[in-house]
N, C-alpha and C positions, 0 to 999 in steps of 0.2 A: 597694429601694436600700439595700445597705448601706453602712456607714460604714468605712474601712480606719484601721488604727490601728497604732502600734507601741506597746508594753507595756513599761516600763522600769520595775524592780523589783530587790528584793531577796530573794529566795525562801528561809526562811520559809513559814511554812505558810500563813497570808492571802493572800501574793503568789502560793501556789501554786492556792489558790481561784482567786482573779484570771485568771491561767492558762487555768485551765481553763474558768471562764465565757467567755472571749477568745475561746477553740480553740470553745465550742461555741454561742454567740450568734447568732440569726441576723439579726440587726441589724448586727453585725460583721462584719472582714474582715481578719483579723490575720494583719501582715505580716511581723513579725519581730517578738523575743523579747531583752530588752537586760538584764544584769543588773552588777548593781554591788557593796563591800562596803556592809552594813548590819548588815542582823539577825543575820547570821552573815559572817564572814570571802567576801575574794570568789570564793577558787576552789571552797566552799562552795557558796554562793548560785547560781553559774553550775552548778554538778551538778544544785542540787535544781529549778531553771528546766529541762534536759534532763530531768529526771524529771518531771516535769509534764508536760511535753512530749510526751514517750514515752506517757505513760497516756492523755493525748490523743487519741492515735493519729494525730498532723497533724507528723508526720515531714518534710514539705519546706517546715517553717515555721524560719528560723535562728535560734537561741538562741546568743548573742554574750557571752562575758564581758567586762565592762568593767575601770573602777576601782577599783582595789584598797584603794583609802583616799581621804579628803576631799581639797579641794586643796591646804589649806595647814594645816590643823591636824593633834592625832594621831587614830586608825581609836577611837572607840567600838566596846562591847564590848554588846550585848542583856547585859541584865542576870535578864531571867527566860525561861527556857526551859527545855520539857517534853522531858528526854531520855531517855522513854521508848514513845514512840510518833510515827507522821507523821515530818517534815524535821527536826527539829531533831537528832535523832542522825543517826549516819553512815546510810544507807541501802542498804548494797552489792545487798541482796537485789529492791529495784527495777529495771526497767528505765529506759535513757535515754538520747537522741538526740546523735549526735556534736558536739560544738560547733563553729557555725563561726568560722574560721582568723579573720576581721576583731575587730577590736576595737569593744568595744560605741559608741561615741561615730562610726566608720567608717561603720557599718551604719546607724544612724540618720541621717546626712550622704547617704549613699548612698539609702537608700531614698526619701529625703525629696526629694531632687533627682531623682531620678527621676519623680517622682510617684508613686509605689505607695502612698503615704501622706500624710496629710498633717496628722490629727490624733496627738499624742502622751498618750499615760495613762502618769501617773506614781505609783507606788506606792511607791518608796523613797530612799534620797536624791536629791539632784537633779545628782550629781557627772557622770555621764554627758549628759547635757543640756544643762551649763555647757560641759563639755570640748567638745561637737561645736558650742555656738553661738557660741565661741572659736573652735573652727579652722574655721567655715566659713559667714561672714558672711552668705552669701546665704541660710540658712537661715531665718532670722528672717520673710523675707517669704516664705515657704513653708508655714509649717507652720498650720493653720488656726484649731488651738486644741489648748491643752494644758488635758487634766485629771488635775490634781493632790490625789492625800490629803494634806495635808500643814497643817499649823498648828495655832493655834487663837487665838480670840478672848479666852480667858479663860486656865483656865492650864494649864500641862502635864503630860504623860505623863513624862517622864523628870526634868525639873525642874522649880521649880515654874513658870517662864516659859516654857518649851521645848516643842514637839513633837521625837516621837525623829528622824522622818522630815529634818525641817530641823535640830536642832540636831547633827546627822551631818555637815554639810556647811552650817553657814551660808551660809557666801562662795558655795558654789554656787546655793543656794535665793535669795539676795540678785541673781544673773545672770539666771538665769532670768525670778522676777519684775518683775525690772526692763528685757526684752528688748524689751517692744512689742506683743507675743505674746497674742492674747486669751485669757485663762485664766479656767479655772470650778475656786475653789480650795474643796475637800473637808475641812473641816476637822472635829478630832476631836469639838467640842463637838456634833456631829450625829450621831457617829456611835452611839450608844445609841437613837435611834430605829430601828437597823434592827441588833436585836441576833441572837446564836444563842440559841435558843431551841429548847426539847426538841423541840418540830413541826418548827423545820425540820431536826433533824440528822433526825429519822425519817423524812419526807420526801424529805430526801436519800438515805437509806438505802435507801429503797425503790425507788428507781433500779432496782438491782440495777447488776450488774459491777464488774468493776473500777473505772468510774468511780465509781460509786455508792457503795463502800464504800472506795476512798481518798478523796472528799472527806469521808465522813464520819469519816474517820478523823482527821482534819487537821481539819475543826470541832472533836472532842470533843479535841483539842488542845491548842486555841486555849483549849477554857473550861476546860482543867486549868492555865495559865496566868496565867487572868484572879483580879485581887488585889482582894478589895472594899475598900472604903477608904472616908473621910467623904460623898464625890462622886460614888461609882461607882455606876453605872446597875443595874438588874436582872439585865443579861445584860452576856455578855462582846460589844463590839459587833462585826458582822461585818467592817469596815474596809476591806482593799481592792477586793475585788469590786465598793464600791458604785462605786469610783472607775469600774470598767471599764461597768459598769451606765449608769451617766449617761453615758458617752459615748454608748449604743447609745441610749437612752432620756433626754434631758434632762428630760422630764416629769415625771420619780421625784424630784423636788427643784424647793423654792423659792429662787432665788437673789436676790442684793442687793445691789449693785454697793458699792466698797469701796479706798479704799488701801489697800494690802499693802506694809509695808516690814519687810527683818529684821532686826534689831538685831545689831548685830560690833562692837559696845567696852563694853557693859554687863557689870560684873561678878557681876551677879546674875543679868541679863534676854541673856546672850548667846544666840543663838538666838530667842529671841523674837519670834514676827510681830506685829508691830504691825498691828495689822487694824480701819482706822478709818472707819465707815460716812456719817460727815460729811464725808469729803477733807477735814479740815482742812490737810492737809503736804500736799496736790498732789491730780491728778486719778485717778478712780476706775484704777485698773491691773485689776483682777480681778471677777468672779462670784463671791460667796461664797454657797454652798449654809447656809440656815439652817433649811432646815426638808426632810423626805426619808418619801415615801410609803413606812413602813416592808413594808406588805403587798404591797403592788405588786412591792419590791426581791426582798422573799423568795419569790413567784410568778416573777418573773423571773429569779432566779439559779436555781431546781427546774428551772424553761421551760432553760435554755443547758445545764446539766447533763443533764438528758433527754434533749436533743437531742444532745449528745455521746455520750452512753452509748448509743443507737442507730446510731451510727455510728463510732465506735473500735474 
């Protein structure tokens, strides 16, 4: 049995991992590919999603550009990137899958009412997700569960209250979380249990092919990137892949039901998930991952890339 899912990111080199574990998982069944501005600008982020794609070799899967900025604030700018290797610089000399004509928020509403899908993994902001559970009400009792990278309990990646992922799109992450929608939310403070680590780039490496040597080119990326600092973990963490992981595998993580609310008038704390394991402000909304079988994730992301690189 596997799980059908649509992947809504911003690609980026972790979202491009994500990707690629998606296309080769066999727990999965990914239906469509939705991307949005984030990490990079959005007709960016929509290329390096068909680049991913392309290496895949799962060419009748759609990769849909979305939102070009937040909803109602201005587009954030990644503030560290490697622009010399992987997604972050232009990449003309890749191959990559034509985009399709729909708009990413379209294809999500479409696929979901359909039935082709019915769980959502969310990797980068939440702009596309708000936009399609805005225009199309009946979504909401559709979708079975969204799993989302996104927040944190303590403090942030971009500021000191903020995750990047929500502070890109409050007012979005604020619709979302607040839709009804059972969600298993991935937030950062877990994510240093399941870091990159010299085994697994070499592990991946030894894949061989194409795949094997652009995910590893896109980990050894990610850790020219990674900024150690008072708080920072050992390794750079591997981020979104786990998001796509725990869809296939909820086992890989302990969860612990929780209010999720996000902050839109604080001058300090804007973006900020309030993530309160008491429900004090109301009843539990989310799954929060607090604890993640780092060995198991990095068996399981080798296990989805293996099995693509045999078959791309």
């Amino acid at each position: 049995m596997t799980t059908p899912i649509i992947l809504d990111c911003d690609p980026g080199n972790d979202d491009a991992l994500g990707i690629l574990v998606a296309a080769g998982h066999a727990g999965l069944d990914l239906k469509a590919v939705t991307t949005g501005a984030g990490h990079l600008s959005g007709d960016r982020t929509a290329r390096n999603g068909a680049i991913a794609m392309a290496i895949a070799g799962r060419r009748g899967i759609p990769v849909a550009a979305g939102a070009m900025g937040p909803l109602v604030r201005e587009r954030l700018i990644a503030g560290v990137l490697d622009q010399s290797s992987a997604l972050d610089p232009e990449r003309p000399d890749l191959p990559s899958v034509d985009l399709d004509r729909r708009n990413a928020a379209d294809l999500i509403c479409e696929t979901v009412l359909s039935g082709a899908a019915s769980t959502i993994v969310t990797t980068g902001p939440l702009t596309n997700l708000a936009m399609a559970l805005r225009r199309e009400p009946r979504l909401a009792g559709r979708i079975v569960r969204i799993v989302s990278l996104a927040g944190s309990w303590g403090l942030g990646n971009k500021t000191a209250a903020a995750e990047w992922n929500v502070l890109c799109d409050p007012e979005a992450a604020a619709i979302v979380f607040g839709a009804g929608i059972p969600l298993t939310l991935v937030p950062i403070d877990v994510g240093p249990q399941a870091g990159i680590t010299d085994g697994l780039i070499a592990d991946t490496e030894a894949l061989g092919g194409t795949v094997g040597s652009f995910a590893a080119e896109l980990l050894r990326s990610l850790v020219i990137t990674f900024r150690p600092g008072i708080f920072s973990p050992a390794h750079m963490p591997l981020n979104d892949p786990i998001a796509v992981l725990l869809a296939a595998d909820p086992a890989l993580a302990r969860t612990a039901p929780a209010r999720v609310d996000v902050e839109l008038a604080g001058k300090h704390t804007y973006g900020c998930t309030v993530i309160d394991f008491a429900s004090r402000f109301g009843p539990a909304n989310a799954d929060i991952v607090v604890e993640l079988d780092g060995d198991g994730i990095h068996h399981a992301f080798v296990a989805a890339l293996g099995r693509l690189a045999t078959t791309a």
